[in-house]
Residue, then its C-alpha position, 0 to 999 in steps of 0.5 A: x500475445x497478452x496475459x490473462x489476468x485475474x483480479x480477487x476481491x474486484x468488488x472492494x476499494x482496492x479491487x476497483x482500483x487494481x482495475x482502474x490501474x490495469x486499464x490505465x497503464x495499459x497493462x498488456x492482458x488479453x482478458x481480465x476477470x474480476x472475481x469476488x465472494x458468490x454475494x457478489x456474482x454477476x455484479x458489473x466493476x469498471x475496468x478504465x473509463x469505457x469497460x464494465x466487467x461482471x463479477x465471477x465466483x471466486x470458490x468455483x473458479x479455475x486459475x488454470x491458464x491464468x497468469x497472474x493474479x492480483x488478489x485483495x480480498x481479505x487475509x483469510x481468503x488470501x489464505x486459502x485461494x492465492x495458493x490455490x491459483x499458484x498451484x495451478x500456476x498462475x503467479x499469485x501478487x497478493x495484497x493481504x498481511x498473509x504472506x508478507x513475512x513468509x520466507x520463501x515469498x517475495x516482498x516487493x517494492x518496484x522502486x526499492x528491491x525490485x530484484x526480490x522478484x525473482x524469488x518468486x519461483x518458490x511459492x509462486x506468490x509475491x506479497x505487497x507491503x502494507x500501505x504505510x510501509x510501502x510510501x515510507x520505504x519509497x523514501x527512505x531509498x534514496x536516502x539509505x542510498x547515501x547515508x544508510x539508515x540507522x533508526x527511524x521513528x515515525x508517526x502516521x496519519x492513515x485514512x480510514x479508506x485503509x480500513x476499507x469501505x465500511x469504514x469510510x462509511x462510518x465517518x460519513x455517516x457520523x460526520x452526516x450525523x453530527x451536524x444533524x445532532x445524531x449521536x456518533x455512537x449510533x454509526x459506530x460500527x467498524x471503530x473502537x472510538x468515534x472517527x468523525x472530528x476525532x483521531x484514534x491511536x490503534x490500528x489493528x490488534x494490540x500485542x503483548x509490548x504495547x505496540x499494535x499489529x500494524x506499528x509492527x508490520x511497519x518495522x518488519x517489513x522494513x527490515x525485510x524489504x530494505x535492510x535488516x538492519x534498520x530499527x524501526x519505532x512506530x506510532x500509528x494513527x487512523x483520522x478522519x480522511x476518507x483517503x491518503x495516509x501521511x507520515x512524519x519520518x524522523x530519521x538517524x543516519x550512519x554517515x553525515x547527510x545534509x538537506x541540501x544532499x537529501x533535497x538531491x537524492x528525493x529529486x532523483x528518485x524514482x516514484x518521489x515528488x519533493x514538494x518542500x517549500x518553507x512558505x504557506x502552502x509549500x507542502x502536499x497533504x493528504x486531499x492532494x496526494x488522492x488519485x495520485x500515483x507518487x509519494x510526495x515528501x515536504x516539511x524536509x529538515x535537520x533533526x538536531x537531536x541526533x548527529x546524522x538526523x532529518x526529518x521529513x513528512x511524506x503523504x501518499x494515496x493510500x489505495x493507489x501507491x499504498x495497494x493497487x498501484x504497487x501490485x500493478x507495477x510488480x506484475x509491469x516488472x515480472x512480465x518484463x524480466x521474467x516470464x514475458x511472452x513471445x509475440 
């Protein structure tokens, strides 16, 4: 016997791809129901290669007999619908910033702290990290297994796929444009600067110490999914690249750890590809990481500044293991350990 699945905000980036995901791994559903603003009711989204679904109105839908929904739709909708679903008791797998911080929801990385699932009871909702948390924590794990992580600063690279599917229009259309002499300025809608030939230091919203919302959704969820502890100083950047986010991690260490130690921990872990050769091409870029499911580590060294410091650059899809991919795995995990159904 199989589950009943709902996916919110089917028609977006990250929609599509929980749909792909779904159907991919061969999540075990009985039905599947794409949901989306009424703007986009009765369109088809394909659910794996064979399979089309026809959107359904997400305001006047009824979650009771759903089991699990996998919701992307926006901040402010997540708001209102994702606990509307767990009161009619689904198990709500949220995607947005909403609850990330909540105390009583659950923010989960499978490879990391899958046990936090458990605490999903309380609200019946389980938040997925951010995008560029959730790559970084995937490699710091092995590594904090061995010497503990004291600090880390990192700088990103993110696509503008992160910033959905007007912004990736946005750079096509510019680029487009400035090979045909149009000025940039007339395709810009969803950047505060030109994104085409360009990188911009600002995602999200600035705060009152200089930071922007989303350096410190970086920090935070850090500290919450992997050890409260940890300090965290970020910098991050939306470039021209329709897809994967990159990230150069510097980080300081409690006890000693050596490459050759890292090198060791990387290989072992789950969800990790180290790919770390000091020769041309010996390193994996964000084009590559694109419809893959890992997070690729390379550029791995010694930082010498700091007694126990490395220093590693580590890209993954942002779209899969940045969204899609993690919320597909927590519900893999809650429907095994917690609420699997008899045959």
């Amino acid at each position: 016997m199989g589950y009943r699945v709902a996916v919110v905000g089917a028609t977006g980036n990250v929609g599509r791809e929980m749909l792909q995901t779904l159907a991919e791994r061969s999540f075990p559903a009985d039905e599947v129901i794409a949901l989306a603003s009424a703007r986009s009711i009765g369109k088809e989204v394909s659910y794996g290669d064979e399979r089309t679904l026809k959107v359904r109105d997400l305001a006047t839908t009824d979650f009771r007999g759903i089991d699990i929904v996998l919701s992307s739709p926006g901040a402010k909708v997540s708001a209102v619908y994702s606990p509307k679903a767990a009161a009619a008791g689904a198990v709500v797998i949220d995607n947005t910033s909403h609850f990330r911080m909540d105390p009583d929801v659950p923010l989960v990385v499978p490879e990391v702290n899958p046990e936090a699932i458990a605490d999903y009871g309380k609200r019946r909702i389980i938040a997925n990290p951010n995008c560029s948390t959730i790559q970084m924590v995937v490699a710091l794990k092995p590594l904090h297994d061995v010497a503990r992580v004291r600090r880390v600063v990192v700088a990103t690279y993110q696509s503008v796929s992160g910033a959905g599917k007007d912004a990736m229009d946005e750079l096509f259309n510019q680029t487009r444009g400035i090979y045909v002499n149009e000025p940039a300025e007339g395709h810009r809608r969803k950047f505060t600067k030109q994104i085409a030939f360009n990188v911009i230091p600002h995602i999200d919203s600035f705060m009152d110490d200089g930071s922007t919302k989303e350096e410190w959704k970086m920090a935070v969820e850090t500290r919450k999914i992997l050890d409260p502890s940890i300090q965290v100083q970020a910098t991050c950047v939306r470039v021209p690249v329709f897809i994967g986010h990159a990230e150069v991690v510097t980080v300081e260490f409690e006890r000693p750890i050596s490459v050759e130690q890292a090198r060791a921990a990387l290989t072992e872990a789950p969800g990790v590809i180290l790919v770390d050769y000091r020769a041309d091409e010996g390193y994996v870029t964000p084009q590559e990481s694109a419809g893959e499911d890992a997070v690729y580590v390379s550029r791995l060294r010694r930082d010498p500044t700091v007694a126990n410091g490395l220093t590693f650059w580590c890209v993954a899809d942002n779209l899969r293991k940045g969204a899609a991919l993690n919320a597909v795995q927590i519900a893999e995990e809650l429907v095994r350990t917690h609420m699997r159904k008899a045959a």
